[in-house]
Steps between C-alpha positions, in 0.01 A plus 500: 500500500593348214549128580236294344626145527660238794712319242883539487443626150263724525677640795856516309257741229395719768814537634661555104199773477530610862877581464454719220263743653764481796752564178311832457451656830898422561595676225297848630645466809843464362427838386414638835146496460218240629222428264153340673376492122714264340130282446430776237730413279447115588139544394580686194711154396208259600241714274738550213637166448144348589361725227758403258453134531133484541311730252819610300629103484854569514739318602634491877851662475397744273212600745717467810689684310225784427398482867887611621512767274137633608612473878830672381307758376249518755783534773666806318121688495486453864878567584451866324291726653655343831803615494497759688414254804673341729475235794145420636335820269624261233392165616165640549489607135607168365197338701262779381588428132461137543198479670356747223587257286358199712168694434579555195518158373177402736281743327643366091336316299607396146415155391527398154240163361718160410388339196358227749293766655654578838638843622871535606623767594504742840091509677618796735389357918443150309895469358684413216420137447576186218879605475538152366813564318678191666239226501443568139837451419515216754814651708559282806566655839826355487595686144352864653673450775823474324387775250416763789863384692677565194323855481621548884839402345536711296345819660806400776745489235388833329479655859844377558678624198313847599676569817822402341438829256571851586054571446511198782806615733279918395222341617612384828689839557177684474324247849755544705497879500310620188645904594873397479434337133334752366795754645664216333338626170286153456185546371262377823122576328586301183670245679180425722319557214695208329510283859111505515426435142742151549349444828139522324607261235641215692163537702310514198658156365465306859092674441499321176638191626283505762170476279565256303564274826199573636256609174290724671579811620294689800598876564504477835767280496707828409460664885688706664626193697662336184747791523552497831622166501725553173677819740503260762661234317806714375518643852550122689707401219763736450553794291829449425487196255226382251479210717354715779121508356522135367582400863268744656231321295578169587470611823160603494372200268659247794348724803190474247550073507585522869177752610201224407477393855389840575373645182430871606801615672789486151383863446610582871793300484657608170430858637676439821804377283540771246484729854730317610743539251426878455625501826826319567570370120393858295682315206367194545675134539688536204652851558835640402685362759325129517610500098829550547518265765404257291710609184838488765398120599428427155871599413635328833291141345659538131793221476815658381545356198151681408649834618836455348299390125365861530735698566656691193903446386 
């Protein structure tokens, strides 16, 4: 997995970078599909931001920047010529794509020579090492931390807004029973179409993230595992609620923190929970009903005056 660190910084990043992969997978399944590739498009951010920082020298918003768009991109290419598929036929072709990209990436080399001599760039089995973007500018973990966090923020925010829209409420129409919206005259292809190209980028920018935490980037990180877990957090979460993947990943990183005492068995526990949940909580904990639950007590807990300052003359 992705967890490289036992401080409570290091761990707050991975769960910042962690909870935007989780981002991704939700928002396929919101459109009634499951992905088991969303570390495609995750992979696709790590290489194009790491490229753009390390041989092209650019700056790091501009190449996180670079990196969303290329896992935008990357998630449209795949989301095309799958169309046509549905349930587990579909799954399986979101693995088969990533994992031809996996090996893709392990067999690519293009390094380019520093004027100190040394070769950066991506040594196919051997990595993508000396993304040194943040120790040459001498960011602390405490300032990427707060730079990633506000890049969570903000993908929240824009996520938020969305389902507030009629592409976000179209969007939601076409999961819940993609036949009746498209009786309904909504355009279902180009709205997946649109849903996996956004999904791809918000992977693509927690991929980005994620190498310059940990400068070096190994391929095999990018298994079929890493989007496993990314389904499985959106599934223990909740799919009702952008909260739903954040918690579902929080989740995992604690079970993670609580499994050292018998390192072997998180991969067998996690598993058991997601099966779990498929069974008796399809929706996961924060599901359509839970939400409003807590949306009536949050109205109950408002003091009147509060209520009364809202409400219009």
């Amino acid at each position: 997995m992705l967890c490289t660190t036992d401080s409570g910084l290091g761990l707050a990043t991975d769960l910042v970078i962690l909870s935007l992969l989780a981002l991704s997978a939700w928002l396929v399944l919101r459109t009634g599909r499951v992905s088991l590739g969303q570390q495609a498009p995750f992979a696709l951010g790590a290489y194009a931001a790491g490229l753009a920082t390390a041989v092209a020298h650019w700056p790091l918003l501009p190449a996180l920047l670079l990196g969303a768009a290329t896992g935008g991109l990357g998630g449209a290419l795949v989301a095309l010529p799958t169309l046509r598929l549905s349930g587990l036929h579909y799954a399986v072709a979101t693995l088969a794509f990533a994992e031809l990209l996996r090996l893709g990436l392990a067999a690519w080399h293009f390094q380019v020579r520093e004027a100190d001599g040394t070769w950066v760039g991506p040594a196919g089995v051997d990595g993508f090492r000396d993304i040194r973007w943040l120790l040459e500018h001498q960011v602390t973990p405490e300032q990427y931390l707060v730079f990633a966090a506000s890049a969570l923020l903000l993908v929240l925010a824009g996520l938020v807004a969305l389902g507030r829209t009629r592409l976000g409420m179209a969007l939601q129409a076409v999961g819940l029973d993609d036949t009746l919206a498209a009786a309904g005259g909504l355009p279902v292809h180009r709205l997946r179409v649109l849903a996996a190209a956004l999904a791809g980028a918000v992977a693509a920018l927690g991929g980005g993230l994620y190498a310059h935490r940990v400068t070096f980037i190994d391929p095999a990180v990018f298994d079929p595992m890493l989007g496993v877990h990314a389904v499985g957090y959106a599934l223990i979460g909740g799919l009702a609620t952008v909260a739903g993947p954040l918690l579902g990943a929080s989740i995992d990183l604690g079970l993670l923190e609580a499994s050292r005492l018998f390192e072997g068995w998180r991969m067998v526990v996690f598993g058991g929970l997601v099966a779990l949940f498929l069974r008796w909580r399809p929706r996961g904990l924060l599901d359509e009903a839970a939400v409003a639950r807590l949306a009536a007590g949050w109205r109950r807990r408002r003091p009147p005056d509060a209520a009364a300052a809202v409400r219009p003359a």
